[in-house]
C-alpha positions in Angstrom: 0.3 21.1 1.7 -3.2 21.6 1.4 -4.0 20.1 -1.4 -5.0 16.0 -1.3 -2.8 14.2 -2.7 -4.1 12.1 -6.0 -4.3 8.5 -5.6 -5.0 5.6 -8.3 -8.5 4.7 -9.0 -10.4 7.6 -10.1 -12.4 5.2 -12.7 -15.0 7.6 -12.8 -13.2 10.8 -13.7 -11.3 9.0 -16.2 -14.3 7.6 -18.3 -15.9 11.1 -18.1 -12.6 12.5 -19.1 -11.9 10.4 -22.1 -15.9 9.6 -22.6 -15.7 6.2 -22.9 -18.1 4.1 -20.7 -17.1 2.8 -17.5 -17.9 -0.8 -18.4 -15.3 -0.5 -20.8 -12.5 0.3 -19.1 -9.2 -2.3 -17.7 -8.3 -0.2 -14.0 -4.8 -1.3 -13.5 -4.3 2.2 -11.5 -4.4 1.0 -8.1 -2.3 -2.1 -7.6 -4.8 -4.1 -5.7 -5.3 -8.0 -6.0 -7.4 -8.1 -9.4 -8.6 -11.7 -7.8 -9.8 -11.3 -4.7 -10.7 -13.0 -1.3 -14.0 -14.8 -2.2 -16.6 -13.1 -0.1 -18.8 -15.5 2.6 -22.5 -14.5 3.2 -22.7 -12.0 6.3 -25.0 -13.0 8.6 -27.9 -10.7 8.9 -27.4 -10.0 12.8 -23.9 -9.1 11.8 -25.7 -6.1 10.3 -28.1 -5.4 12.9 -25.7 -5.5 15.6 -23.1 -2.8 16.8 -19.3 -3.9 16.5 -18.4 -5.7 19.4 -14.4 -5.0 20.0 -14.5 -9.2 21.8 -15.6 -10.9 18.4 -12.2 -12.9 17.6 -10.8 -10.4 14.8 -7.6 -9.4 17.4 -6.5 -12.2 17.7 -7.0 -13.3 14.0 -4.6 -10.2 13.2 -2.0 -11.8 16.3 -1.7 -15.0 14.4 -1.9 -13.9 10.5 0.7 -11.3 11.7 2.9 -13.9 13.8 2.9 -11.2 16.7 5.3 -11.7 19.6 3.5 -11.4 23.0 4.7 -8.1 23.5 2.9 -6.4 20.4 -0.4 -6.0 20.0 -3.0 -5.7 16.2 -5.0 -3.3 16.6 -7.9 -3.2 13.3 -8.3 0.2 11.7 -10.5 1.3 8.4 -7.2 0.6 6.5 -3.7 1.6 7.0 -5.1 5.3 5.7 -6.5 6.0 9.2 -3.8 4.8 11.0 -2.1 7.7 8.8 -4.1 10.2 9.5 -4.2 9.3 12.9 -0.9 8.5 14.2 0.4 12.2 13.7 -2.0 13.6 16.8 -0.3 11.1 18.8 3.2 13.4 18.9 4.3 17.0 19.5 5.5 18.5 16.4 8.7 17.8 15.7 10.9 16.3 12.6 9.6 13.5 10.1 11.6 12.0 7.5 9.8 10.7 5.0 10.7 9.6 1.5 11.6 11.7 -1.3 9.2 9.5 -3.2 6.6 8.0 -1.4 2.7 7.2 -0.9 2.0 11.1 -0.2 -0.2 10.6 1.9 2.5 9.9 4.7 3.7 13.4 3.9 0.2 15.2 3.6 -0.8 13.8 7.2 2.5 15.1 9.2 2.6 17.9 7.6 -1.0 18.8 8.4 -0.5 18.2 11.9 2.3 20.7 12.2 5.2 18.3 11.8 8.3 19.5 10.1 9.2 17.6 6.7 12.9 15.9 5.9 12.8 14.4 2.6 15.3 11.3 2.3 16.4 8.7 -0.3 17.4 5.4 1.1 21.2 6.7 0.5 20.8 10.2 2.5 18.6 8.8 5.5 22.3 7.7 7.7 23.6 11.6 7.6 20.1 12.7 8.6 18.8 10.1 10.7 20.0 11.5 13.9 18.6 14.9 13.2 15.2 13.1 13.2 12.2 12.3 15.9 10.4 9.9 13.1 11.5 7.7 9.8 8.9 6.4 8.0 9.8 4.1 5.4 7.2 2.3 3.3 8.1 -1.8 2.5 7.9 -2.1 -0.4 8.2 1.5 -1.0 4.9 2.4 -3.0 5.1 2.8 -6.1 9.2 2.3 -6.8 8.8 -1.1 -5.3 12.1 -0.2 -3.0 12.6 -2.9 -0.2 15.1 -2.2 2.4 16.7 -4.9 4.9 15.2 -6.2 7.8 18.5 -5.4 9.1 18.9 -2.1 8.1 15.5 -1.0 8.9 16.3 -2.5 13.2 19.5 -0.2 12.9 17.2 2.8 11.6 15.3 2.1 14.9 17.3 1.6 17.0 19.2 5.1 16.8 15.5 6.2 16.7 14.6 4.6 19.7 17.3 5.3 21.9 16.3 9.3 21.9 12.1 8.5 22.1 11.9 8.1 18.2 9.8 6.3 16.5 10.2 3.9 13.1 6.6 3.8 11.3 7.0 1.1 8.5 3.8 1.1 5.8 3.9 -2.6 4.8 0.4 -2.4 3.1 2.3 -4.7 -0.2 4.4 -6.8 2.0 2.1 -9.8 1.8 3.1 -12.8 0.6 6.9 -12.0 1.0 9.1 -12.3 3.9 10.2 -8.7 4.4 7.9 -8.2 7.1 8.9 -6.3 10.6 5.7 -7.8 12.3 7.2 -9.9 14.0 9.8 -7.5 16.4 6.7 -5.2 17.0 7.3 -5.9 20.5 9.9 -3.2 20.6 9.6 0.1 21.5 9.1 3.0 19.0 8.4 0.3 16.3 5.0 0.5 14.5 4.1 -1.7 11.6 0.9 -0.7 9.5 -0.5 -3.6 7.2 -3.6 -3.2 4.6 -5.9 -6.0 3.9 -7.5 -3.8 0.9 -4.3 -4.6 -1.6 -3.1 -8.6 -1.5 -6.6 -9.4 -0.6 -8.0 -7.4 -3.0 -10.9 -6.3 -0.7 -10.1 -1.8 -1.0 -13.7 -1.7 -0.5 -14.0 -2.7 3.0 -11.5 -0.3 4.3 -9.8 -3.1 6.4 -5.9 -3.1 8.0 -4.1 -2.8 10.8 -1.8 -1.4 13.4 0.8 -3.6 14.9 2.8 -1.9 18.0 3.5 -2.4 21.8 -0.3 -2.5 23.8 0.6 1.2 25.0 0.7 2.8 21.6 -1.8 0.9 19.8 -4.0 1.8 23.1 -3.5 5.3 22.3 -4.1 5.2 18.3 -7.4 3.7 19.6 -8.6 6.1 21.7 -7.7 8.6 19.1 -9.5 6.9 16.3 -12.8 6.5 18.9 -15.6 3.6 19.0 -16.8 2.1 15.8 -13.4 2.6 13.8 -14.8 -0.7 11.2 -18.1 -1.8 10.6 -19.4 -4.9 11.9 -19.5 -6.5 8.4 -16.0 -5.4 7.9 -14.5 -7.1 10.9 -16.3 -10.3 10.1 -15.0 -10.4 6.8 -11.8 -9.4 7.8 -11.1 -11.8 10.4 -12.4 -14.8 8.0 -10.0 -13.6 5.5 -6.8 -13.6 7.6 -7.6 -17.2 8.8 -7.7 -18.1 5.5 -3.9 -19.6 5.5 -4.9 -22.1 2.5 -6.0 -19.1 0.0 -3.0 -16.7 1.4 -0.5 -19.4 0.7 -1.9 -20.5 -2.9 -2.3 -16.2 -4.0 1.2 -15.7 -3.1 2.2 -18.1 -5.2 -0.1 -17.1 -8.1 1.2 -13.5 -7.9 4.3 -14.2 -7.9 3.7 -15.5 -11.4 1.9 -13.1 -12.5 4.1 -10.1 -11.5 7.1 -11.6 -13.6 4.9 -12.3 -16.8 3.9 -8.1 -16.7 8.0 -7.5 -16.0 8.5 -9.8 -19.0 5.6 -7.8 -20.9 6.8 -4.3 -20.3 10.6 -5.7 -21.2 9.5 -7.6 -24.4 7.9 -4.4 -25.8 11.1 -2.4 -24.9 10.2 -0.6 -21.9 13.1 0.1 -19.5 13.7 -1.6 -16.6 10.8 -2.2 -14.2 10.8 -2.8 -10.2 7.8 -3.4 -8.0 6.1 -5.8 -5.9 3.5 -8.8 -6.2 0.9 -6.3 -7.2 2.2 -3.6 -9.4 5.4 -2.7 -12.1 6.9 0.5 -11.8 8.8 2.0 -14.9 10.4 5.7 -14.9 10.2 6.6 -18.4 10.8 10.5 -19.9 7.9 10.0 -22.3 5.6 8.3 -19.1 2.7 11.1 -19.6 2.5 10.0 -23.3 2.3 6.5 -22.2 -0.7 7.3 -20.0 -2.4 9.1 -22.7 -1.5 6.5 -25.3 -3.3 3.8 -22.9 -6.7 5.6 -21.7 -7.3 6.5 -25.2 -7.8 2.8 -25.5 -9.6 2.3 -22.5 -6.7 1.5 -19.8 -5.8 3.6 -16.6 -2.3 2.7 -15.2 -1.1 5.0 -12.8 0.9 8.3 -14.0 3.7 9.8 -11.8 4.7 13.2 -13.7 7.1 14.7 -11.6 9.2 11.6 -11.3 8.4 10.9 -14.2 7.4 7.4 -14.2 4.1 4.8 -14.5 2.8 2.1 -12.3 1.1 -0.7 -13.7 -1.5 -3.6 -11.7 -2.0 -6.4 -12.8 -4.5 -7.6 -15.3 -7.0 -9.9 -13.5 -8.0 -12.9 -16.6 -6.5 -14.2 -19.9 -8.7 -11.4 -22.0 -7.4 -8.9 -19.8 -3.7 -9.6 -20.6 -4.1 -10.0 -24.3 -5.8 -6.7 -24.4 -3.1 -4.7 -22.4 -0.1 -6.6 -24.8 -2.1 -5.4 -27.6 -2.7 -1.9 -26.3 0.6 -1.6 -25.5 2.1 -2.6 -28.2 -0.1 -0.4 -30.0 0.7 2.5 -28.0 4.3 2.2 -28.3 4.6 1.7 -32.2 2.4 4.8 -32.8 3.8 7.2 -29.7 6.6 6.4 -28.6 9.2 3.8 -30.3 11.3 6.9 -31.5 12.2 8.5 -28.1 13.3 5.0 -26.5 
């Protein structure tokens, strides 16, 4: 697995690719809050200064997390260096990770030598005790999967009990109740959240590990001094204390997320699942959707081998009449005759 893996995004490549101007274009490729956390001034001395590990953002992540005393947050440059890192922290030995899946997870292990099981939610129980780590990703990213609180402490446990570990990506679980966060305090259980998706804040490469002390101890020792900026904990930590925003976005996604499942099933699409932030469809003619799309100027995310398409949400009014239109468009001149 040498190759990287492809990600959504990619504005840049796209507009050369289809040569239409970047300006132009409606990204809706990467499932991240379109309306984001409204930036504060940073202070200039934030800046100048070198990040200081005792400036309050800990224990911002203990309370927006609703840690237990046992676990601790430790802040990463998003949950993708927790990824990357978390692999050096074992001997090689065997990973289950999901047959579909942000491939990423699979990329990292494999890189460090691990040995790959693929699973689907129904196959993990005849494999699971073959395994040293399950990672599961809540909501799975992009099918929009979620599995049981309960289910997911059983997985652990019969990990646990033999020095396992359970790594569960929650980077789209805000604003839902499906988090684990909360039983971080046991053993072998490691919770990775993002701040870059429901905040809409990608840039600042901004998350978190939750674990017991010991581990997230190790992770940062791996990961060195420095992991975020100084601006990037500051915003950050303002951002997770913002309980009145958090409360009022969940809300306001939730609304939006069921007008695009109502969009893609009022123009005929099959069946969607997802999250707050994206739609999924599996579609045979998905590559011709993509196509249909950037030829007008919008990037949704393309899945070939699956084959499906992931769609964000727009961010304004304009932006949702445009994507009905294009859609609609699309459809009618593509694609009605291979529904």
């Amino acid at each position: 697995m040498s190759s990287q893996p492809i990600h959504g995004g990619r504005l840049n490549a796209a507009a050369r690719h289809w040569q239409i101007p970047l300006c132009e274009w409606l990204d809706l490729s990467t499932g991240i809050n379109p309306n984001s956390w409204p930036v504060p001034v940073v202070p200039p001395d934030v800046w100048q200064r070198l990040p200081e590990d005792d400036d309050g953002l800990r224990e911002a992540i203990r309370t927006w997390a609703d840690l237990p005393a046992g676990a601790e947050g430790l802040p990463v440059a998003g949950s993708q260096a927790a990824i990357q890192a978390l692999p050096r922290l074992r001997r090689p030995c065997r990973v289950g990770v999901p047959t579909i899946g942000y491939e990423e997870h699979k990329h990292c292990w494999a890189a460090a030598g691990h040995k790959l099981v693929t699973f689907t939610t129904d196959t993990l129980e005849q494999l699971l005790d073959q395994l040293d780590i399950v990672i599961w990703i809540q909501p799975n990213n992009p099918t929009g999967e979620v599995v049981s609180t309960e289910r997911l402490l059983q997985w652990h446990e019969r990990l646990a009990s033999r020095g396992g570990w359970l790594i569960v990506d929650e980077a789209f679980v805000s604003g839902t109740t499906d988090s684990l966060a909360s039983r971080t305090d046991l053993e072998g259980l490691v919770v990775l959240r993002s701040v870059g998706k429901f905040f809409g804040l990608a840039g600042i490469r901004a998350g978190a590990v939750l674990a017991r002390p010991e581990l997230c101890e190790q992770l940062n020792t791996a990961l060195g001094p420095w992991c975020l900026s100084g601006p990037t904990r500051y915003i950050m930590s303002r951002a997770l204390m913002d309980k009145p925003w958090q409360e009022a976005m969940a809300r306001s996604l939730a609304v939006s997320s069921a007008r695009l499942r109502d969009l893609l099933d009022s123009q005929g699409m099959p069946a969607s699942n997802g999250t707050l932030l994206f739609r999924y469809v599996r579609h045979a003619q998905a590559s011709k959707i993509a196509e249909a799309l950037a030829r007008q100027g919008i990037l949704i995310r393309l899945f070939p081998h699956h084959p499906a398409v992931r769609f964000g949400l727009p961010g304004d009014e304009a932006h949702w009449q445009r994507l009905t239109l294009a859609l609609g468009s699309a459809l009618v001149q593509n694609l009605k005759t291979s529904f």
